[in-house]
N, C-alpha and C positions, 0 to 999 in steps of 0.2 A: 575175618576169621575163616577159615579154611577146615572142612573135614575131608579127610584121604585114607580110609583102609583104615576105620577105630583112632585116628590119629589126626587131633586140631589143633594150628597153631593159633597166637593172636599175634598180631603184630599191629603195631601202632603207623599209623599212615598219618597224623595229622595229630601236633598236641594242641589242645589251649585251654583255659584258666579251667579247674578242676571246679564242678557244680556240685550241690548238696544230693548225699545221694537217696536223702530223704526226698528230694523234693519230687512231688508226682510226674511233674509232666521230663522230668530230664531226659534229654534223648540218648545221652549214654546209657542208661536205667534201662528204658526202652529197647537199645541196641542190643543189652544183653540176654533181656527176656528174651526176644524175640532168638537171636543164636541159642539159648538152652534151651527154647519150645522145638528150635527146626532140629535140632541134632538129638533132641529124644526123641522127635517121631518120624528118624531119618526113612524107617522102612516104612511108615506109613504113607512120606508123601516125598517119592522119589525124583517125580518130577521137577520138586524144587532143583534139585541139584543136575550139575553139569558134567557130560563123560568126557572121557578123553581120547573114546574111539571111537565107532561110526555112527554112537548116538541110537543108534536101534534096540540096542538093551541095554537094561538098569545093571551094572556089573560096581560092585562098592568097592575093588579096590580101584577104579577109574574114576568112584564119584569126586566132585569137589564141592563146596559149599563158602562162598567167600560173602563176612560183613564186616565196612567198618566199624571201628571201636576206636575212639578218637579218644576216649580215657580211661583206661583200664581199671584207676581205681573201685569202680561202682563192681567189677569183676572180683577182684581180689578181697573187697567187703564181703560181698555174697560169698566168697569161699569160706574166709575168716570164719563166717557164722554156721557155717556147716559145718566143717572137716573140725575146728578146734574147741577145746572145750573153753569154757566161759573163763576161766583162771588159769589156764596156758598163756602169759602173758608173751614167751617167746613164740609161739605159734603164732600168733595175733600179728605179731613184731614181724618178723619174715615174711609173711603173706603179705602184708601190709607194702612192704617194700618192691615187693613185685612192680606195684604199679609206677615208678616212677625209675622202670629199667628201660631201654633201647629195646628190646623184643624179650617175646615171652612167648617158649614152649611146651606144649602142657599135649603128650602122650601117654596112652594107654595102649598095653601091651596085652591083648587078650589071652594070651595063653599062656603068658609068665603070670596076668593077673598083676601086676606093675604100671603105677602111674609113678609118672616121672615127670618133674618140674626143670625146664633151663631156663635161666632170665641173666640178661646179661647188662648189667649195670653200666652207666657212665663213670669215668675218671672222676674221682672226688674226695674227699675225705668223710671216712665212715667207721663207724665200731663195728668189729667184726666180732660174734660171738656164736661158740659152739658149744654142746655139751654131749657129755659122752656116757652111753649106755653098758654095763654088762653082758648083755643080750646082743649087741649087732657092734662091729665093727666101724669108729668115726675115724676116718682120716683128713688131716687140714692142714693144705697146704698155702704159703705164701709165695707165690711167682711172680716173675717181670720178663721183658720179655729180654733175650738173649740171643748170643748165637756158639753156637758150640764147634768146636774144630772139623766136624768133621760135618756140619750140615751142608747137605744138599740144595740147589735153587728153587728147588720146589718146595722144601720145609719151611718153618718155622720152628725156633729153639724160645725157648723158657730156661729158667734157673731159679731157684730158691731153699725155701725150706720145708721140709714137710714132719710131721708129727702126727702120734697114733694114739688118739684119749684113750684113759686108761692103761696106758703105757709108762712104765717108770723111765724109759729110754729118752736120754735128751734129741730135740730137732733135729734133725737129716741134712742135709745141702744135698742138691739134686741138681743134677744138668741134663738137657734127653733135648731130642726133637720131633716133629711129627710131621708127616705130611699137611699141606695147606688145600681143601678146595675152593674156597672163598679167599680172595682179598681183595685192597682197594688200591685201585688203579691212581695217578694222577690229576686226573683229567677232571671234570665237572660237567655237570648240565642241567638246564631250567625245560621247562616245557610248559607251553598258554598255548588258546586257541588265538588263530586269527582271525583280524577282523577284519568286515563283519562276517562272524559266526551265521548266519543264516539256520535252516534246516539239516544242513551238509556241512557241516567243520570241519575245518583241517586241524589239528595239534601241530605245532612245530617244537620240533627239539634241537635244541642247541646245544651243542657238543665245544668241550673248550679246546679239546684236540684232536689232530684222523690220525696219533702214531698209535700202533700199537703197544702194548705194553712191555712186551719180549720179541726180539727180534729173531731168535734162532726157534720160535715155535709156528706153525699155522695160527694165527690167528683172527676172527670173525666178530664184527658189533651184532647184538642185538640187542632189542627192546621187547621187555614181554610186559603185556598191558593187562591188569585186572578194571574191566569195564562195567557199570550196575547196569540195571536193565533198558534204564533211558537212551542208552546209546548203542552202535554197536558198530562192527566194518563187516564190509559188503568182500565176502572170499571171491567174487568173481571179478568184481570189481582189480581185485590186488592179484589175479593171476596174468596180467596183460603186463609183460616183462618190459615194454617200452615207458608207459604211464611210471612202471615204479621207476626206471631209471632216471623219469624226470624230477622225482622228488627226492634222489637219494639214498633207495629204497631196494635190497634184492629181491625180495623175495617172504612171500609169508610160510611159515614152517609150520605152524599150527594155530587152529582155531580150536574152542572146545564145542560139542555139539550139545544141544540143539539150540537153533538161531535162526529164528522168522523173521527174514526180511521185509514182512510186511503189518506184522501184529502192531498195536500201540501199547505200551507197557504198561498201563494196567490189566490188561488181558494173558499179559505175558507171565507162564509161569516160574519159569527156571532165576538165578538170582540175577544171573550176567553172563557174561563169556569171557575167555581168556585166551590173549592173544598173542604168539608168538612172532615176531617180525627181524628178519636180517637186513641192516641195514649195509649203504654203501658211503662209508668216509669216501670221501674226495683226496685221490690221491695221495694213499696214507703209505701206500710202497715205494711209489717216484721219488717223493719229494720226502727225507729226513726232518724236515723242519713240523712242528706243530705247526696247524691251522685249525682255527675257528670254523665250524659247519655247521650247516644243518640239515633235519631230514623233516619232511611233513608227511601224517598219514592222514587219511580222508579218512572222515567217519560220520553216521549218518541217527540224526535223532529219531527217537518215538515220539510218536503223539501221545502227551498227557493229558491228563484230567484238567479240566476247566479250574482256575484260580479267581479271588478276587482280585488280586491287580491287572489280570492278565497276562502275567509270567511267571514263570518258574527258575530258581536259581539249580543248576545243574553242577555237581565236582567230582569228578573223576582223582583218581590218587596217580602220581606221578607213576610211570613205569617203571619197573626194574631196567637198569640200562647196563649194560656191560658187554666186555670183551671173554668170546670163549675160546680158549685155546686149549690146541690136542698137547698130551704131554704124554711123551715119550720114555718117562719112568716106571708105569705100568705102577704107581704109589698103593699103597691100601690106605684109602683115606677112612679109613674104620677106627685107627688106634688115634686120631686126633680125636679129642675130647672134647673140642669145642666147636664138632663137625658139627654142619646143619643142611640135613636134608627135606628131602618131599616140599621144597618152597616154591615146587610148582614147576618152573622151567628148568630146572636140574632134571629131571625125570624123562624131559624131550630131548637130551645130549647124551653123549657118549657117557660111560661113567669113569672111564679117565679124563674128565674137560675141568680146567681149571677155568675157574671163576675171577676177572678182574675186574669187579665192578666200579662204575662212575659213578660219583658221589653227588647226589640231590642239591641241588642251590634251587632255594623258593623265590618266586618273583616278587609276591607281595606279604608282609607278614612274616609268619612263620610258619607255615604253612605249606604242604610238600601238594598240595591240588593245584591242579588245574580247573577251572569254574568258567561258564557264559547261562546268559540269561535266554530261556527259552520262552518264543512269544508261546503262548496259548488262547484258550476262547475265556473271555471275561465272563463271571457269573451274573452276572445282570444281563449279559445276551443269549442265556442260555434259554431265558421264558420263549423268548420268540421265534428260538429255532428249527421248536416242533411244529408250530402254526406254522410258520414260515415255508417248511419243507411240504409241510402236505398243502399249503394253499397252491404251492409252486407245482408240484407234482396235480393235483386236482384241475389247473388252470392248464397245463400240459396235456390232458388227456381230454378237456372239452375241446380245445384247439384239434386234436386227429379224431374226434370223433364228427367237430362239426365240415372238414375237410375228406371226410368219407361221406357225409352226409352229402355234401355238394356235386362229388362226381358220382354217386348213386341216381340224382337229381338230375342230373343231365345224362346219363349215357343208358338210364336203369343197371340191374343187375342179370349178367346171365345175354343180354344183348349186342347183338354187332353194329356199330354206325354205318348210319348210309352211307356213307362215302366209301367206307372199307366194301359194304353189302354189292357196289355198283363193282370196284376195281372186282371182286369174284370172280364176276359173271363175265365183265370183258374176259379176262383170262381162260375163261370156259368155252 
């Protein structure tokens, strides 16, 4: 979940089998309390969240605030029960449905005073039902998508039907286009750590091809990483232009602030960081032919709290991965309807950059994370740590106290040795 200037998105990183949302301990349940406690007491504890500029001051339309929500349902329940009344059964029925869409937007416009829902459904078969007020205006339309005579390469065309409730006029047929900022690329890619994982990870991302997606545009890969607090990348580390060219790697374009390279993350207060990286396909100009690549970014764990097994399972959610390219139309991607902004790395591009995104393949499951096991300190070794350290530390300061005791015993203090006493006086 993301907050950005009164405006949170949720978006789904990770599905699987939907829990009771009665039940106490659910961590979805969990996930979402904890998102509605941090975002009503955004100005109370600002620290939690992350800027986008030099990190020295708290400025909200910079902040960000990202959690996952691996099932949205337990959201869309909690809304049900507030916003609808108990015998609104289609109010119930709509919300309800949210949770089992591809992404879900949910903006507040403070000074229209406008909350506004997009949720954007999987292909499937569905009853579609609207109804229509006297008081506001309902229009509903059925579209596919289309291409119309005169679309442009950078559009996308729809066609369909549209109708206006409470209209005695029969359905419309409609043909238009809009500008595109988001689309999906051909290509694919998986991303796992390698092993062994240690302290210091690498992620490797596997790319299924270095061509770009349009050949008459500039275009540039990146990956932008949303990271939780266990982990993070070192910016000095990725500014040494050689090291990145050995993994593939141009250049880092943004980190968000603030990021203690040496805290351990229970101490740490902010949620994560957010990491923008250009990467380098391998000879994606020379050579026309698709190649398989990949790129690896180094990244470096906190120390966590003491476990009973002695480890911690750590997942990070796959990066957004895509190609940006400049487009040379100068489009208003405003009258697309289906535009989606503020997702974070749109914000650090030109705002003519079209988006061709690489599409997610999970390694194992279903499941779009990346995960390794972080060793930690067993809690059964934790009794002995404190004796331990002070018996060790106590044992260390009898040792230079009895080793000043010794050359006090022999030389005294404040005393010169004969021998230096006699060289003196020769020299006098």
């Amino acid at each position: 979940m993301q907050n950005d200037f009164g405006r949170f998105k949720v978006q789904t990183h990770a599905r699987t089998i939907p829990t009771s949302y009665r039940q106490r301990n659910d961590p979805s349940r969990l996930a979402v309390t904890k998102t509605r406690r941090s975002l009503a007491r955004l100005s109370e504890s600002p620290t939690t969240f992350t800027k986008r500029g030099d990190g020295r001051s708290f400025n909200l339309p910079d902040a960000s605030l990202f959690q996952v929500l691996e099932d949205p349902s337990p959201l869309t329940t909690w809304a049900a029960g507030e916003f609808c009344r108990e015998e609104d059964t289609e109010c119930h029925g709509r919300l309800q449905s949210l949770s089992t869409g591809s992404s879900l937007d949910i903006s507040w416009d403070s000074t229209l005073q406008t909350l506004r829902v997009n949720s954007l459904l999987p292909l499937r078969h569905q009853a579609i039902g609207a109804s229509g007020s006297p008081h506001t205006r309902t229009e509903v339309g059925i579209l596919s998508k289309d291409a119309p005579p005169n679309q442009q390469p950078h559009e996308l065309g729809v066609s369909g039907l549209l109708v206006v409730l409470e209209d005695a006029a029969e359905p419309s047929g409609t043909l238009f286009s809009f500008p595109a900022r988001h689309r999906l690329s051909n290509a694919s890619f998986t991303a796992q750590f390698l092993q062994p994982t240690g302290l210091h990870p690498s992620l490797q991302l596997r790319v299924s091809s270095n061509v770009p997606p349009v050949a008459d545009e500039h275009c540039a890969a990146f990956a932008y990483f949303t990271l939780p607090k266990t982990i993070f990348t070192d910016r000095h580390q990725l500014a040494d232009h050689v090291f990145l060219a050995s993994k593939n790697l141009t250049a880092l374009r943004h980190t968000s602030q603030p990021v203690d390279l040496e805290a351990p993350a229970y101490t740490t207060k902010p949620w994560g960081s957010s990491v923008l990286l250009e990467l380098a396909p391998p000879g994606s100009y020379d050579d026309p032919q698709a190649q398989e690549w990949t790129a690896q970014v180094p990244m470096h764990l906190r120390y966590l709290k003491p476990s009973r097994s002695g480890s911690v399972a750590v997942e990070i959610p796959y990066p957004a991965v895509f190609w940006a390219c400049s487009s040379s139309a100068q489009a208003d991607f405003s009258n697309n309807p289906f535009d989606r902004t503020r997702l974070g790395y749109d914000g650090l591009l030109d705002t003519n950059t079209v988006f061709w995104h690489v599409g997610p393949q999970p390694v194992a499951a279903d499941r779009i994370t990346a995960s390794l096991s972080v060793p930690v300190l067993a809690d059964k070794a934790t009794s002995w740590v404190g004796p331990g350290t002070l018996a060790t530390v106590s044992l260390g300061f009898a040792w230079l106290l009895w080793k000043l005791a010794a050359a006090y015993s022999i030389s005294g203090y404040g005393h010169t040795p004969r021998r230096q006493s006699a060289q003196a006086r020769k020299q006098k």
